[in-house]
C-alpha positions in Angstrom: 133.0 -118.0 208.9 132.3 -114.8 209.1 130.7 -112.9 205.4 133.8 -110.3 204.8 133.4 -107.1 203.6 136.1 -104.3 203.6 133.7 -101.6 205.1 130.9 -102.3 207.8 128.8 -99.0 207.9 126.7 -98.9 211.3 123.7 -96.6 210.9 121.5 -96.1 207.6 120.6 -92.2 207.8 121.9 -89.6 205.2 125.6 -90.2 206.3 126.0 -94.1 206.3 123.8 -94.2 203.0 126.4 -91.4 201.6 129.0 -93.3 202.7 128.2 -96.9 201.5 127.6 -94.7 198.2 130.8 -93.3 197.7 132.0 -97.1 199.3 130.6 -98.6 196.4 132.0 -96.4 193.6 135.2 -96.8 194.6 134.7 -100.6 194.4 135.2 -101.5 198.2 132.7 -104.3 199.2 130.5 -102.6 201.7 127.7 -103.5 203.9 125.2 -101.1 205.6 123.7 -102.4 208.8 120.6 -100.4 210.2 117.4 -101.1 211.4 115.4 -98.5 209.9 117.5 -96.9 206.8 116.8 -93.4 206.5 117.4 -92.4 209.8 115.2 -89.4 211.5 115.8 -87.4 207.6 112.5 -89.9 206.9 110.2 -88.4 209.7 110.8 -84.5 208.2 107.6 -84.1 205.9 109.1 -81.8 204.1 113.1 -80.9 203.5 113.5 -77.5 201.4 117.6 -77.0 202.1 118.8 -79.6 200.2 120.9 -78.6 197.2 118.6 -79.4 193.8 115.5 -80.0 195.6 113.5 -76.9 196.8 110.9 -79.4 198.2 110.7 -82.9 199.0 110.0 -85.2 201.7 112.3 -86.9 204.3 110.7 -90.9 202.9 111.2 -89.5 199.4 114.9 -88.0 199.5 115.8 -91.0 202.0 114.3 -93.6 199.4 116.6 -92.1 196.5 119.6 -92.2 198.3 118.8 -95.8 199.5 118.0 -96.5 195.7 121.4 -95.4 194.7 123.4 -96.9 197.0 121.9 -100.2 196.2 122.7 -99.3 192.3 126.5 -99.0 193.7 126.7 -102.5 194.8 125.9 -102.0 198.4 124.3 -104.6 200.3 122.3 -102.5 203.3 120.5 -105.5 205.7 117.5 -104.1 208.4 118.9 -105.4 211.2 120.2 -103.7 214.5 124.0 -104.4 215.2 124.5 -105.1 219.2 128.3 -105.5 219.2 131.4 -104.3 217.5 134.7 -106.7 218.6 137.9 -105.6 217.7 140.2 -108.5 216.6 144.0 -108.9 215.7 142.9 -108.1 212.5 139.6 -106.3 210.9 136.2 -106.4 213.2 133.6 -109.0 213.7 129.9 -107.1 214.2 127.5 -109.0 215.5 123.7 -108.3 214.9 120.6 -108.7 217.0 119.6 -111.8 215.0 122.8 -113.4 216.2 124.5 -113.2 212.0 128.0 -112.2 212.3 130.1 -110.2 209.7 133.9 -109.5 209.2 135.5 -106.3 208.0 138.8 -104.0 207.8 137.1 -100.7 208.2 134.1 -99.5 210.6 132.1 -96.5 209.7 129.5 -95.5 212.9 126.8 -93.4 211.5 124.3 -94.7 214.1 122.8 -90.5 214.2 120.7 -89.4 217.7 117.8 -91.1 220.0 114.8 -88.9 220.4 115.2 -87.2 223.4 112.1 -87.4 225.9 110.5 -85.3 228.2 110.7 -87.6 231.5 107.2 -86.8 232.7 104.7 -88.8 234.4 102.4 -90.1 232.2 104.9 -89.5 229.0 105.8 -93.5 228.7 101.9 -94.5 229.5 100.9 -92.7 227.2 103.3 -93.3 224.2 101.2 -94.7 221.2 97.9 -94.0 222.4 98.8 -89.6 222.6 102.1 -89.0 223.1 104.5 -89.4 219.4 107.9 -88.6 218.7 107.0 -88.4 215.0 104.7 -85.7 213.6 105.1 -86.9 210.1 103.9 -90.8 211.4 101.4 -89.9 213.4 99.6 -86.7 212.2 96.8 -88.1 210.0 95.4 -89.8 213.3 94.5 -86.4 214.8 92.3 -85.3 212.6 90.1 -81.8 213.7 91.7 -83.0 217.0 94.0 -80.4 219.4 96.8 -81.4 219.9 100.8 -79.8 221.3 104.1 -80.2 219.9 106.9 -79.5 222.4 109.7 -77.4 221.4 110.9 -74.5 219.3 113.5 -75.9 216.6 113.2 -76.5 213.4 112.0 -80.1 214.0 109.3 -78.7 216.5 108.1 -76.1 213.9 108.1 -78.3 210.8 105.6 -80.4 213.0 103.5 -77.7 214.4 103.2 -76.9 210.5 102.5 -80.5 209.6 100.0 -80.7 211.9 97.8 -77.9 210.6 97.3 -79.8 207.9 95.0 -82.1 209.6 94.8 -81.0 213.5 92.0 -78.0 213.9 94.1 -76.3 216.9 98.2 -76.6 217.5 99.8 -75.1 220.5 103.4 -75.4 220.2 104.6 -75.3 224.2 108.7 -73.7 224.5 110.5 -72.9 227.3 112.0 -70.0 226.2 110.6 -66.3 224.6 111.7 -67.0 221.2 111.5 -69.7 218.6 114.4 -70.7 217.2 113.8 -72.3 214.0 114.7 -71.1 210.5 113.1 -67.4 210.2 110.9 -69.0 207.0 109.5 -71.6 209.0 108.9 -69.6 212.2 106.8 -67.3 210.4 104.8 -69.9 208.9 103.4 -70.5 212.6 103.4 -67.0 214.2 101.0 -65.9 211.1 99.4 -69.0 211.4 95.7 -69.3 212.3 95.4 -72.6 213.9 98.9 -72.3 215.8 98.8 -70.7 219.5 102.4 -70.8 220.5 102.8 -70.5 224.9 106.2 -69.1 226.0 108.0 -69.2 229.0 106.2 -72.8 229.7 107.7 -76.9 230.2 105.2 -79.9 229.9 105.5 -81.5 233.2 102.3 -84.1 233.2 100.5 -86.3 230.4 97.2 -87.0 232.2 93.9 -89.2 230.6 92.6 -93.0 231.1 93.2 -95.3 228.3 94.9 -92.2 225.6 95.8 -88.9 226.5 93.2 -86.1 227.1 95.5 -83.5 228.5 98.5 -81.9 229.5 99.9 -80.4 232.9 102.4 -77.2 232.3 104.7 -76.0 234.8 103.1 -72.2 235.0 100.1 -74.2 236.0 97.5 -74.1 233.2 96.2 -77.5 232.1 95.9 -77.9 228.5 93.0 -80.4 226.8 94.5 -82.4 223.6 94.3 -85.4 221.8 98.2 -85.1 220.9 101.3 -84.4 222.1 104.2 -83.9 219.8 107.9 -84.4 221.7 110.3 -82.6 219.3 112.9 -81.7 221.7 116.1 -83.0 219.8 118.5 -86.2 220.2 120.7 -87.3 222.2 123.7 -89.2 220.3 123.7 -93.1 220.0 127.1 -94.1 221.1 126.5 -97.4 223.3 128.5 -98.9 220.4 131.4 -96.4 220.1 131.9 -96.6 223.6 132.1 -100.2 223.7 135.1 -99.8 221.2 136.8 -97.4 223.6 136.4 -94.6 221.1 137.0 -91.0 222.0 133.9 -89.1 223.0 133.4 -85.7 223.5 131.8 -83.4 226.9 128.3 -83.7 225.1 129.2 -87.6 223.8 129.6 -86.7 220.3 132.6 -88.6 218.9 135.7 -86.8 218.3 136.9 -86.9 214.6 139.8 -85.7 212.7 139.0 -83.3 208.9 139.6 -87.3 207.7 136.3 -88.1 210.1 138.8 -90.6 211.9 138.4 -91.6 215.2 141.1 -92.9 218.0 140.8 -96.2 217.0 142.6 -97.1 214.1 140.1 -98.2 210.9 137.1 -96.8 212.7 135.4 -93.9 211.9 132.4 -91.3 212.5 130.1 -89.5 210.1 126.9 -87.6 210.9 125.3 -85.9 213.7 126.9 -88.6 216.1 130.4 -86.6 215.5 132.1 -83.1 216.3 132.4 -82.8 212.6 130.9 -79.9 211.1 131.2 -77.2 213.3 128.2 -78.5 214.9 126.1 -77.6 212.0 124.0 -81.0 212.3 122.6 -80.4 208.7 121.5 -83.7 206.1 123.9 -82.0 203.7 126.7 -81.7 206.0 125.8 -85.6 206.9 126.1 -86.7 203.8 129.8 -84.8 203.2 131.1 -86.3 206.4 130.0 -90.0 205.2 131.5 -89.1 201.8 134.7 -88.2 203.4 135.5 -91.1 205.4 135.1 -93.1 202.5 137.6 -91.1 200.3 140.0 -91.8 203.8 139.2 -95.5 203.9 140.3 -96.1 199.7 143.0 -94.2 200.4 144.6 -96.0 203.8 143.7 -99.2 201.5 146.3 -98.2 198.8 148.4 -96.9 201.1 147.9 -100.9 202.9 148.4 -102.8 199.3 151.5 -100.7 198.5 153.6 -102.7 201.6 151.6 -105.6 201.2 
């Protein structure tokens, strides 16, 4: 048999952690399954819009919120779910480690993939040069050059990161104008060590055994140690799907103000949904798990009242 728990919560990042939070206060048994809690909130070095904290980093507000959903009775396994099966009654979600676990309610949190370039030489190259991960990666380039691609707030965060230990950063956009938070691209435009190229795509990672430079598409060849991919995400909804939920033109799944999807006792929270006006913020993350808990105690009521 099956362990049984009344709410499965897919995906460990600012939204399922919120959820299994508010889960756990309101005395539902809850289980969070996710690989890596802490989601892509742990790679930002440093997060200075959340509420109460006017600096802190992505590992340290991530291990807080893990910290107090664990104080609210939450059980949250590291492990990768690979299946979702509807059954008469409840779901059965199956991990990669083959454990199975029964529930009534589904929250899918499961947040974006990195996005990649899809250059030659980008998956050669990954590990030894190439890192989706500034705030991983950047004590190994030391008084090395290195690039971050993009011009978003993740893209400028790392360009800023990376002046803490890189002694050159290019930042490489495709358009004429950053467009990051005005605070953070001014950090880089008045910044000594950042060289910021316009108007420009990567389209090669050349070098032997690690990466010694890159190709741009206006033709001018680039020698660094590093190259930073912080182009965005692309939502992770191979399990959605799989359930026959409701996705959107840009695969985001649809969810009503209650963050319910079209398949009853399944729901969506964080950047994977249409919640939010788009406004893919940790903050709004966290509301959206909060909210589809407070839906999920009251449908149970509303269940034990014709039981």
């Amino acid at each position: 048999m099956a362990d049984k728990y009344d709410v499965i919560i897919i995906g460990g990042g600012p939204a399922g952690l919120s959820a299994g939070i508010y889960c756990g206060r309101f005395k539902l048994k809850t289980l969070v399954l996710d690989e890596k809690p802490g989601g892509t909130a742990t790679e930002a070095h440093n997060i200075e819009n959340y509420p109460g904290f006017e600096s802190i980093s992505g590992v340290d507000l991530m291990e807080r919120v893990r910290k107090h959903a664990e104080k609210e009775g939450v059980n949250i396994i590291r492990e990768s779910v690979f299946e979702i099966k509807k059954e008469k009654v409840g779901f059965i979600v199956k991990t990669d480690d083959a454990k199975e676990f029964a529930c009534d309610f589904v929250i899918i949190s499961t947040g974006n993939k990195r996005q990649k370039l899809g250059i030659p030489g980008e998956k050669e190259f990954n590990g030894k040069g190439v890192s989706y991960c500034a705030a991983c990666d950047a004590p190994f380039f030391k008084d090395k050059v290195v690039a971050v691609v993009g011009g978003g707030n993740a893209a400028v965060m790392a360009a800023v990161l990376l002046t803490n230990f890189a002694k050159k950063v290019y930042i490489i956009y495709r358009r004429d104008k950053l467009r990051a938070e005005a605070v953070w691209n001014e950090r880089v435009e008045n910044h000594k060590k950042v060289e910021i190229i316009y108007k420009a795509q990567v389209k090669e990672a050349k070098g032997e055994n690690v990466l010694k430079s890159i190709v741009l598409d206006n033709g001018k060849e680039i020698e660094t140690s590093g190259l930073f991919i912080e182009i965005g995400g692309l939502p992770s909804i191979d399990l959605a799907k799989s359930l026959g939920v409701k996705l959107d033109k840009d695969s985001k799944i649809i969810v009503t103000d209650t963050q319910r999807t079209n398949i009853k006792n399944v729901y969506g929270a964080g950047d994977i949904t249409t919640a939010s006006a788009g406004f893919m913020q940790i903050v709004t993350a966290m509301s959206e798990g909060s909210i589809a808990s407070w839906d999920i105690l009251k449908s149970k009521k509303r269940d034990a009242e014709y039981e």
